[in-house]
C-alpha positions as CSV (number, residue, x, y, z in Angstrom):
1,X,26.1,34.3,-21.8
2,X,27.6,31.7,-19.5
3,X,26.7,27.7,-20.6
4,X,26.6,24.6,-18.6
5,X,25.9,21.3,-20.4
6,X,25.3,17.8,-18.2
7,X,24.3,14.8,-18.7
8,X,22.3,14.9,-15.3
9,X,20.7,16.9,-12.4
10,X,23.5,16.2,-10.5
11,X,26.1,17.3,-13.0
12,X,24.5,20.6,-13.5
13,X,23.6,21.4,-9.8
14,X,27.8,21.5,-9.1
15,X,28.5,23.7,-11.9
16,X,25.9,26.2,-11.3
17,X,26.7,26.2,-7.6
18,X,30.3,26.5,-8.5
19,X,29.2,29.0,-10.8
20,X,27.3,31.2,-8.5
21,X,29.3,31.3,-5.7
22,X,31.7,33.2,-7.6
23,X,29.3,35.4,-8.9
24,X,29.0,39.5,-8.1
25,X,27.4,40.7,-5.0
26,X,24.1,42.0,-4.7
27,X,21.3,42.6,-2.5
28,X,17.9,42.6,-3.7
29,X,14.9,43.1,-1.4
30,X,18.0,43.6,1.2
31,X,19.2,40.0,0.9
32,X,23.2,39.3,0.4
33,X,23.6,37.3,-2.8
34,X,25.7,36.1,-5.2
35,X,24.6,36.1,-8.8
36,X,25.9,35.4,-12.4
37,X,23.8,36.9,-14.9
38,X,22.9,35.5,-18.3
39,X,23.0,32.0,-17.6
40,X,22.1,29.0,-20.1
41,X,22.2,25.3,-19.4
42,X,21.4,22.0,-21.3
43,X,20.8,18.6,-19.3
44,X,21.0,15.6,-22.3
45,X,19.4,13.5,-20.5
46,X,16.2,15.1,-18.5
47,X,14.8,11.8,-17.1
48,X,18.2,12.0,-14.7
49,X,16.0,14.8,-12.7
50,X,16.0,14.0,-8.8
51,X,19.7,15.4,-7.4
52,X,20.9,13.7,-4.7
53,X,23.5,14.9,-2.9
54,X,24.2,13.9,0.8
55,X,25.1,14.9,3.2
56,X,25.4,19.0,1.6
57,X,22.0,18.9,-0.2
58,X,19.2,16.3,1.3
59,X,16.1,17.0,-1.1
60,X,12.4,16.2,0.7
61,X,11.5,14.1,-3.0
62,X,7.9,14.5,-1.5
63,X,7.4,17.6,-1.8
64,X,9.3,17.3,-5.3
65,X,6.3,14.9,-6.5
66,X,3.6,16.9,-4.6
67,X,4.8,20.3,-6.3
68,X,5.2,18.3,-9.8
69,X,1.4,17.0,-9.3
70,X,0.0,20.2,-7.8
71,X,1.3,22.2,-11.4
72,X,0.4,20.1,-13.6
73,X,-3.3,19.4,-12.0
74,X,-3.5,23.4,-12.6
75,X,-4.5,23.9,-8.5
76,X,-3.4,26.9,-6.7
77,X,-4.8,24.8,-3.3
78,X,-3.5,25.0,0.0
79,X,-2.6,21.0,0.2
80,X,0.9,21.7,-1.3
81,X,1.8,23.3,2.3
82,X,1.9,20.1,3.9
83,X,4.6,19.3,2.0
84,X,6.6,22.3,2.7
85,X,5.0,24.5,5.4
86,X,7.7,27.7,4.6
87,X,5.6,28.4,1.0
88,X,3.2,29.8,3.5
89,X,5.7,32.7,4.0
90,X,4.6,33.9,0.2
91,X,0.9,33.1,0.2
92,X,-1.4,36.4,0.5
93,X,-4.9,35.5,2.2
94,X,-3.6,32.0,2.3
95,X,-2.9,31.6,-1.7
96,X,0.1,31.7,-3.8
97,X,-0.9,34.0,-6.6
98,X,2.2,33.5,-8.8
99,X,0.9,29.3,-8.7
100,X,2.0,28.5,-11.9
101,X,-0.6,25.6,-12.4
102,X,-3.6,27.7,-12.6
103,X,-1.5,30.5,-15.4
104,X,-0.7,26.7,-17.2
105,X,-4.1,25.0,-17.4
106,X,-6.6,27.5,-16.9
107,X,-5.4,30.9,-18.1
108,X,-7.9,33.7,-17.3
109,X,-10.1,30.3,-16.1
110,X,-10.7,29.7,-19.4
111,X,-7.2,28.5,-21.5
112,X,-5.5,25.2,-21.4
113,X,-2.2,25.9,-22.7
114,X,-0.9,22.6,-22.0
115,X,-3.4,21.4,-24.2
116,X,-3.1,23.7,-26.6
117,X,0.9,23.1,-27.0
118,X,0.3,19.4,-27.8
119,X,-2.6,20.4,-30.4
120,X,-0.2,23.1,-32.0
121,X,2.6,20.4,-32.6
122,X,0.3,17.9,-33.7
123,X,-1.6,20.1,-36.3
124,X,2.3,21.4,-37.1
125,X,5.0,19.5,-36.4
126,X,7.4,22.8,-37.4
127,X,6.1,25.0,-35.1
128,X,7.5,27.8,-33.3
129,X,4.0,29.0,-30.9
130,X,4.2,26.1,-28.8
131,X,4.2,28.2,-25.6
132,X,3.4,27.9,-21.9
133,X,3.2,32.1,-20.7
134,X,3.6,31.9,-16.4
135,X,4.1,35.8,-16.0
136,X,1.1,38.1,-16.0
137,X,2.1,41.4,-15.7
138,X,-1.7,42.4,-14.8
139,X,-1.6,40.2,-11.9
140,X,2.0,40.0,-11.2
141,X,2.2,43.7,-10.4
142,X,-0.3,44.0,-8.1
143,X,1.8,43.6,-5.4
144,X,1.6,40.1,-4.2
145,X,4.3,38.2,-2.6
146,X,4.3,35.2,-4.9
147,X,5.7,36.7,-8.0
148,X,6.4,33.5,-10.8
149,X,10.3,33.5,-11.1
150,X,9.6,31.5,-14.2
151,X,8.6,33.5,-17.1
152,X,7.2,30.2,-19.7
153,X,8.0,27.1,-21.7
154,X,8.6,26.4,-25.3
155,X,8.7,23.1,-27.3
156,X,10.3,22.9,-30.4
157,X,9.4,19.2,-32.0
158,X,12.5,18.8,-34.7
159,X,13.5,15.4,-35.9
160,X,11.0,13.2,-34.2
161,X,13.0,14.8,-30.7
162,X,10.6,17.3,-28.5
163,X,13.2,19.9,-27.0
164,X,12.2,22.1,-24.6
165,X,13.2,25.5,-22.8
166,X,12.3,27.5,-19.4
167,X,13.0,30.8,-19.6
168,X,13.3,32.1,-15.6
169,X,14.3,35.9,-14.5
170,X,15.9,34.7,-11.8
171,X,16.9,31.5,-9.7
172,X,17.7,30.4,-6.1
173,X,20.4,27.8,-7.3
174,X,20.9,26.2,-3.6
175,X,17.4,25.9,-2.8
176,X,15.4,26.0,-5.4
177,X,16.8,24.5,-9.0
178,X,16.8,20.8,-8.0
179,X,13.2,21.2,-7.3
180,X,12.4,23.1,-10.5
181,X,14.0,20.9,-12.7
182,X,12.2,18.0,-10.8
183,X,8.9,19.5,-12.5
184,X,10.1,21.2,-15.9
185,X,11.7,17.8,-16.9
186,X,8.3,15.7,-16.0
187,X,6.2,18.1,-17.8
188,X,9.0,17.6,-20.5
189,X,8.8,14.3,-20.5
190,X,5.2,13.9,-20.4
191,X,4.4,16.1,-23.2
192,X,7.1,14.4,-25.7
193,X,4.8,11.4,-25.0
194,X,1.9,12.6,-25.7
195,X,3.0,13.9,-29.0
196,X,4.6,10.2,-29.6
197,X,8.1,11.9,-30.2
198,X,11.9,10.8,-28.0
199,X,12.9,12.9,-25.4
200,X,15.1,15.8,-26.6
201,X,17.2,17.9,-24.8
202,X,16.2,19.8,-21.9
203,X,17.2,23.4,-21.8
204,X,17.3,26.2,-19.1
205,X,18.0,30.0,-19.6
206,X,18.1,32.0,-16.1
207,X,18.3,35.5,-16.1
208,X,19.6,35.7,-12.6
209,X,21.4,32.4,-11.3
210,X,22.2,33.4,-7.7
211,X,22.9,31.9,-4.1
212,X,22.4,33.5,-1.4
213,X,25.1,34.3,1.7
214,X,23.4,31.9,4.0
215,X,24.1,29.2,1.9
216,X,27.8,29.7,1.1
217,X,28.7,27.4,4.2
218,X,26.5,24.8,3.2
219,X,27.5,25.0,-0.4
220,X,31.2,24.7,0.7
221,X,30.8,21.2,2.0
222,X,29.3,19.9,-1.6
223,X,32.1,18.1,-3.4
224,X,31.9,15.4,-6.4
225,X,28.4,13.8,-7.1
226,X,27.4,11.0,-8.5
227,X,25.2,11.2,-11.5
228,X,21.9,11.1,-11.0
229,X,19.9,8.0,-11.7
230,X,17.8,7.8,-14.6
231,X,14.1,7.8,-13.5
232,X,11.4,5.1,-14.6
233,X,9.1,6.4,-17.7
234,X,6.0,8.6,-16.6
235,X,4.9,8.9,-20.1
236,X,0.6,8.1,-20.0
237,X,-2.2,9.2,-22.3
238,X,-3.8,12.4,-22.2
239,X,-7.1,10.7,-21.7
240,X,-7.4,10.4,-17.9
241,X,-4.5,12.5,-17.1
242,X,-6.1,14.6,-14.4
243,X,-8.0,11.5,-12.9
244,X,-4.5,10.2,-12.8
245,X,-2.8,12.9,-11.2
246,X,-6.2,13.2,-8.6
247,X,-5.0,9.2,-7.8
248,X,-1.5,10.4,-7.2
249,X,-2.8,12.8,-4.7
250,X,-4.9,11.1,-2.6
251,X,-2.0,8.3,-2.7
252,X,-4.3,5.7,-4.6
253,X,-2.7,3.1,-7.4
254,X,-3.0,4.7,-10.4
255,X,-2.6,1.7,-12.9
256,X,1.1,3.0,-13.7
257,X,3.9,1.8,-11.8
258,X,6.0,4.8,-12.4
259,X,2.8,7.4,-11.1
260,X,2.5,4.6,-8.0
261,X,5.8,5.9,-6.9
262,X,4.9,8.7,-7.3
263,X,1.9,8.4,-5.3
264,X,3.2,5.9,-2.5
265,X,5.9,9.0,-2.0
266,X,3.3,11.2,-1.2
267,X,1.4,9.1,1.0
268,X,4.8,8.1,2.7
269,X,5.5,11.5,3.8
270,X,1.8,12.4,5.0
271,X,2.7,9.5,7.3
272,X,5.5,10.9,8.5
273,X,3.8,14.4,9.7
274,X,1.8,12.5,11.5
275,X,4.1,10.5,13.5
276,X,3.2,7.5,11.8
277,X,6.7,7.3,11.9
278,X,7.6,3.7,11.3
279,X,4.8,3.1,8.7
280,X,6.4,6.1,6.7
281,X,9.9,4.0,7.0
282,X,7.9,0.8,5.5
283,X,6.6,2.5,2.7
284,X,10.0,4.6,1.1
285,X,11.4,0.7,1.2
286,X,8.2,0.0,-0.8
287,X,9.0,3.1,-3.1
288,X,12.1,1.7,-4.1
289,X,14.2,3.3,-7.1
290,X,16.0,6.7,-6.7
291,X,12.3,8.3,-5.1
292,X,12.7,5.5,-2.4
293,X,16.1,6.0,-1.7
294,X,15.9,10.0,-1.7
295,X,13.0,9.6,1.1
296,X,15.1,7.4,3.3
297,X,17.7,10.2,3.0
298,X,15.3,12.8,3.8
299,X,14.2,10.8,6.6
300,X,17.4,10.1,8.2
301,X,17.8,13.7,7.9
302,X,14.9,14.9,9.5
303,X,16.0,12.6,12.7
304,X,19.4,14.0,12.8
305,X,17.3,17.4,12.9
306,X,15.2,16.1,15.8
307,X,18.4,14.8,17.2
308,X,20.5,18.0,17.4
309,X,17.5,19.9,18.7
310,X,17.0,17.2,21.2
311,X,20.5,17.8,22.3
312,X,20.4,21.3,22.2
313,X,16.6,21.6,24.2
314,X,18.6,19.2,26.9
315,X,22.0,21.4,27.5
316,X,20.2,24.9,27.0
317,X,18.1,23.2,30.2
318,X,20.5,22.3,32.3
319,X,22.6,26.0,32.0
C-alpha cells in the first residue's frame, strides 16, 4: 500500500499526481492510463477541500457545490447537467444510474442511510456499522454506463473526533479527485456536526489511482501549490436539512452564511450560461472567500477559452 498524508486538498492533489504519473501502464475500456494500485491517503484537516491550482488545474467550484447539494439531497435529476454538460456522456435514457444520492438517502426507495449513520453513533458511540453502501451489484451489472467508482463511507466516532473513510475501486486523479473530495469532506463535516463531535481526520483508500495519457501534458505544467484555504463551517441541524439544501438550489438565502455561498455560487454560474455575463462577474465578488475566488478563476478561464477559439475560428477563416 502506497500512503499520502496532507494537511490540505492541495497538498494531496501534487502527491497523488506525482504519484500516478509514474504509475504502470494500462488500458482499460481501451484508454491509455497510468495507475498505482493500492493507494491510501489522509487529509488532517478536511475543511481545506476546494484545490486551487492555476493556471494547470482551474476547478468550475459550481459545479463542485451543485454536485455536493445534488448527493446529499439524494436526486438522481437531470439539473446537475447544467453544471457540467459532459456527465451527459454517462447518463442512459437521460439518468445517471450509478447517482450516488439516491443509493445514500433512499436505498431501494425506502433506506436513509445517512440517517441511519447518525442514529447508529448516537445510540453507540463505539460503533463499527456506521456505513454508507454506493455499489449495487444488482444494478451496477446491468450494464449501464454510470457505474459508482465509489464503493461507500464509514464513520468511526473515537474520542469525541468523527473520522471518516471512502473506499473507491478506482479514481481519475486529474479530473476527478478534487471534485470528490469537495463532497466526501462536506458530507464529513456535516455529519461530525450533527453528532456534536470535532472534525477528525479525513481518510481516502483508492483501489486504482490513475491519470490518464491525455492529461500527462497538462499535469507537467503543475508545480508547488499553495495550501488550500480553510473553508467557512457548514455544520447546520438535521431539522431542515433538505429544505436547506432545496434553498441552495434554487439560489435562495438559506439563513446560513456558509450555505449562502454556497447558494450565491450556484446562482452565479446559472448566470453565466446564460450570458448574463457581467451579473455573474458581480456576484463571485459577492461570494467572496476561497468559492469567490475559485469562480473568478474559472471565469477568467472560460474567456481565455472563448478567446483562443475566437482566434482560432478567425485564422482557420482567413486560410
Amino acid at each position: 500500500m502506497t500512503q499520502l498524508t496532507g494537511d490540505s486538498v492541495a497538498e494531496l492533489f501534487a502527491g497523488a499526481v506525482t504519484l500516478a504519473k509514474a504509475g504502470e501502464k494500462v488500458a482499460p475500456r481501451g484508454m491509455a492510463t497510468h495507475e498505482v494500485l493500492d493507494v491510501h491517503m489522509r487529509l488532517t484537516q478536511p475543511r481545506a477541500r476546494l484545490l486551487h491550482a492555476p493556471p494547470a488545474r482551474i476547478l468550475n467550484p459550481a459545479f463542485a457545490v451543485a454536485e455536493t447539494v445534488w448527493h446529499l439531497s439524494g436526486s438522481d435529476d437531470p439539473w446537475i447537467f447544467d453544471y457540467n454538460a459532459r456527465l451527459r456522456r454517462y447518463a442512459d435514457d437521460g439518468v445517471l444510474r450509478g447517482a450516488y444520492g439516491p443509493r445514500m438517502r433512499k436505498w431501494a426507495g425506502t433506506v436513509d442511510q445517512l440517517h441511519r449513520v447518525v442514529d447508529l453513533l448516537k445510540e453507540d458511540a463505539d460503533s463499527r456499522r456506521a456505513l454508507v453502501q454506493l455499489y449495487d451489484p444488482a444494478l451496477d451489472s446491468a450494464g449501464h454506463k454510470d457505474v459508482p467508482c465509489t464503493l461507500g463511507f464509514a464513520f468511526h466516532l473515537r474520542a469525541g473526533r468523527l473520522h471518516m473513510t471512502t473506499t473507491m475501486r478506482g479514481q481519475d486523479v486529474w479530473i476527478g479527485m478534487p471534485y470528490d473530495l469537495f463532497f466526501y469532506t462536506v458530507l464529513h463535516e456535516l455529519v461530525a456536526g450533527w453528532l456534536g463531535a470535532d472534525l477528525g481526520d479525513f481518510h481516502h483508500h483508492v483501489g486504482s489511482l490513475h491519470i490518464y495519457d491525455n492529461h500527462l501534458d497538462a499535469a507537467e505544467q503543475l508545480t508547488s501549490l499553495a495550501a488550500s484555504e480553510i473553508m467557512s463551517d457548514l455544520t447546520t441541524p438535521w431539522d431542515g436539512f433538505d429544505q436547506l439544501l432545496q434553498h441552495v438550489q434554487d439560489g435562495e438565502p438559506t439563513g446560513h452564511p456558509s450555505w449562502d455561498e454556497m447558494a450565491e455560487t450556484m446562482r452565479s454560474y446559472r448566470l453565466w450560461k446564460t450570458d448574463m455575463c457581467e451579473e455573474a462577474w458581480r456576484q463571485a465578488d459577492a461570494v467572496g472567500g476561497p468559492l469567490g475566488r475559485a469562480l473568478k478563476s474559472w471565469y477568467s478561464e472560460l474567456e481565455r477559452r472563448a478567446g483562443s477559439w475566437s482566434t482560432a475560428s478567425a485564422a482557420a477563416g482567413a486560410r
